[in-house]
C-alpha positions in Angstrom: 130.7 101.6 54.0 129.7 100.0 57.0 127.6 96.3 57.3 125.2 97.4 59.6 122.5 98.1 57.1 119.7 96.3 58.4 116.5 96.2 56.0 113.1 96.7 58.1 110.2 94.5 56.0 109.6 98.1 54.4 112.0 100.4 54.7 116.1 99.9 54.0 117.7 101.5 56.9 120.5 104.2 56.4 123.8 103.0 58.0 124.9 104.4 61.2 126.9 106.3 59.3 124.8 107.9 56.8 122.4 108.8 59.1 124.7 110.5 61.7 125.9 112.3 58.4 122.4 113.7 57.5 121.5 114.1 61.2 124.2 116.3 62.2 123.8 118.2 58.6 120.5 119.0 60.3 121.6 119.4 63.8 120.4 116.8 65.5 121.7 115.5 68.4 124.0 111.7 67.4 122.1 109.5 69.5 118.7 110.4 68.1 120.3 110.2 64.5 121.2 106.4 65.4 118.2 105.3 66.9 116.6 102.8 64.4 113.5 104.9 63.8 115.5 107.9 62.3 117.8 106.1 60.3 114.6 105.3 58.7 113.2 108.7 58.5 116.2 110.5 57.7 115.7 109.0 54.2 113.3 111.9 54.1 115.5 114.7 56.2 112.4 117.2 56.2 110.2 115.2 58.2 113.2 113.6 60.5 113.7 117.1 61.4 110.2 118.3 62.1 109.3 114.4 64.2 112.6 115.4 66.0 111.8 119.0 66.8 108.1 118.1 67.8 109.9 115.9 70.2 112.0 118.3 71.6 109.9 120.9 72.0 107.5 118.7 74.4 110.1 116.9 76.5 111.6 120.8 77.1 108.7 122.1 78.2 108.9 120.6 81.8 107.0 124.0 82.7 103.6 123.2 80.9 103.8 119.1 81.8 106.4 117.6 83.9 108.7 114.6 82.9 106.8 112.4 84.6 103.5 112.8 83.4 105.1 113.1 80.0 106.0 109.4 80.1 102.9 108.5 81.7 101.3 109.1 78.8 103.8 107.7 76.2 103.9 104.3 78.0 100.2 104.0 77.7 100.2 105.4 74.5 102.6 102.6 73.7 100.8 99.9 75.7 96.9 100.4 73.6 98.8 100.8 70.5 100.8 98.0 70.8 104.0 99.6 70.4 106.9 97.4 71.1 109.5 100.1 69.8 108.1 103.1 71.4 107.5 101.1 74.8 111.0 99.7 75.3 112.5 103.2 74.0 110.8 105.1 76.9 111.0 102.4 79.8 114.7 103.3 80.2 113.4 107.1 80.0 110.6 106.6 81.9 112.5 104.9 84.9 115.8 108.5 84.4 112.7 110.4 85.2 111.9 108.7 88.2 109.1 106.4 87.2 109.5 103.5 89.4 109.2 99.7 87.8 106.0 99.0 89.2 104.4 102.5 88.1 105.2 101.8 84.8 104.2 97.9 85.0 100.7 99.6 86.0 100.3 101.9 83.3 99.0 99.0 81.5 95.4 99.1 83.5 96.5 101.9 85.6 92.0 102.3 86.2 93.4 99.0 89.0 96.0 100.7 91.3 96.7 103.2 93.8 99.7 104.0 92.5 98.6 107.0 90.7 97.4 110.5 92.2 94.9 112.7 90.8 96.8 114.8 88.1 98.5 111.2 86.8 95.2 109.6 86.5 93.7 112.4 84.6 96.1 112.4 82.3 96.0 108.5 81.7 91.7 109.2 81.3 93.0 111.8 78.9 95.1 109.5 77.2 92.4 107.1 76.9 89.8 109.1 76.1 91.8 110.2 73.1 92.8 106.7 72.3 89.3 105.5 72.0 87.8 108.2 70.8 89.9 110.4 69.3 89.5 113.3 71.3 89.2 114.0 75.1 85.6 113.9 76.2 84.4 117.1 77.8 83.6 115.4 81.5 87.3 114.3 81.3 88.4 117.8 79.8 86.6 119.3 82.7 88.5 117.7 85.4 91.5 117.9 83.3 91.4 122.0 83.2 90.2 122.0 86.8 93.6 120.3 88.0 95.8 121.9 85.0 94.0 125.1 84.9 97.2 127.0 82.5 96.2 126.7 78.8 99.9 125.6 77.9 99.3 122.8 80.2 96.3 121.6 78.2 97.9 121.9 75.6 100.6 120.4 76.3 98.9 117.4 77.3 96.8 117.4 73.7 99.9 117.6 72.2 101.9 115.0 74.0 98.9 112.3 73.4 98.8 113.1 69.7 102.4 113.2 69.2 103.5 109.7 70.4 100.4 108.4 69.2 101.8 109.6 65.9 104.9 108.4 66.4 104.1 104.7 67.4 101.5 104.7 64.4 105.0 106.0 62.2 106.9 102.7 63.9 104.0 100.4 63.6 103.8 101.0 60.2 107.3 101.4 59.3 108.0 98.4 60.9 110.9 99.6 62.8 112.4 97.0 64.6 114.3 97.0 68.5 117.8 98.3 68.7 120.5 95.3 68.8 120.1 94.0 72.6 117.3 95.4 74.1 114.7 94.0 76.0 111.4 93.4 74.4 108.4 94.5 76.2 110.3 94.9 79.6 110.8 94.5 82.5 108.6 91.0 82.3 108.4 90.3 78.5 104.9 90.5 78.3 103.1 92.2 75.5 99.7 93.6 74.9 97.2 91.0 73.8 
């Protein structure tokens, strides 16, 4: 048995091992297996499976939302709900699918830049919107279904907002701590208040 068994302040984790065991038992792919959050969940290989489909069936449907506007979301998703895990997971993705530094830097009060056209800064209202009040609000959802008029799109966008809210509420309260080495709160270190 391997000594990387780290213990969360709640949850043990499953080694690397293990939980490349259960993950590939269940078909998922070996990097997600590893990842810190799942060899948490995989203690409960149901739900790993159905948190890890979820995710791959919103990141494949580049169709209905693009990449892009994908990680807008998650990164301000991560930003209001504090979310050190899921922020630093999705900076690296964020910048593969051509976010640059300083677009990501202003998700964090994206209302105070240029850097974002019409479509992104509906989608960050959305985001918001569902953030504060749990749902979009209908002036919001009007623009919203003016500039993505296709109901996958909307719903899409409903489901990509719930979803990583969902999953950073799973790592806040699991506690699930960074992967060895990485960066906390990059690229400047700085963390919500």
């Amino acid at each position: 048995m391997s000594n990387d068994i780290k213990i969360s302040k709640r949850v043990p984790f499953l080694s690397k091992e293990e939980a490349l065991k259960r993950g590939r038992e269940l078909g998922m792919d070996d990097y997600i297996a590893q990842l810190n959050l799942f060899r948490v969940l995989l203690h409960y290989p149901e739900v790993a499976i159905e948190l890890n489909t979820s995710i791959i069936a919103l990141v494949s449907s580049d169709a209905a939302l693009s990449h892009r506007l994908r990680e807008l979301i998650i990164m301000r998703v991560a930003w209001v709900t504090q979310s050190e895990y899921e922020w630093t997971q999705h900076w690296q993705v964020s910048i593969m699918f051509g976010l640059q530094e300083a677009e990501i830097v202003a998700v964090k009060d994206w209302q105070k830049t240029d850097l974002f056209d019409e479509h992104e800064r509906i989608v960050l209202k959305a985001t918001d919107d569902t953030l504060t009040h749990g749902s979009i609000q209908q002036a919001t959802w009007d623009k919203l279904a003016q500039l993505f008029p296709e109901p996958a799109s909307q719903i899409t966008i409903v489901a990509s907002i719930g979803n990583w809210l969902m999953f950073a509420q799973i790592m806040e309260s699991l506690d699930i701590p960074l992967e060895d080495g990485a960066m906390v709160w990059p690229p400047d270190g700085i963390a919500p208040r």
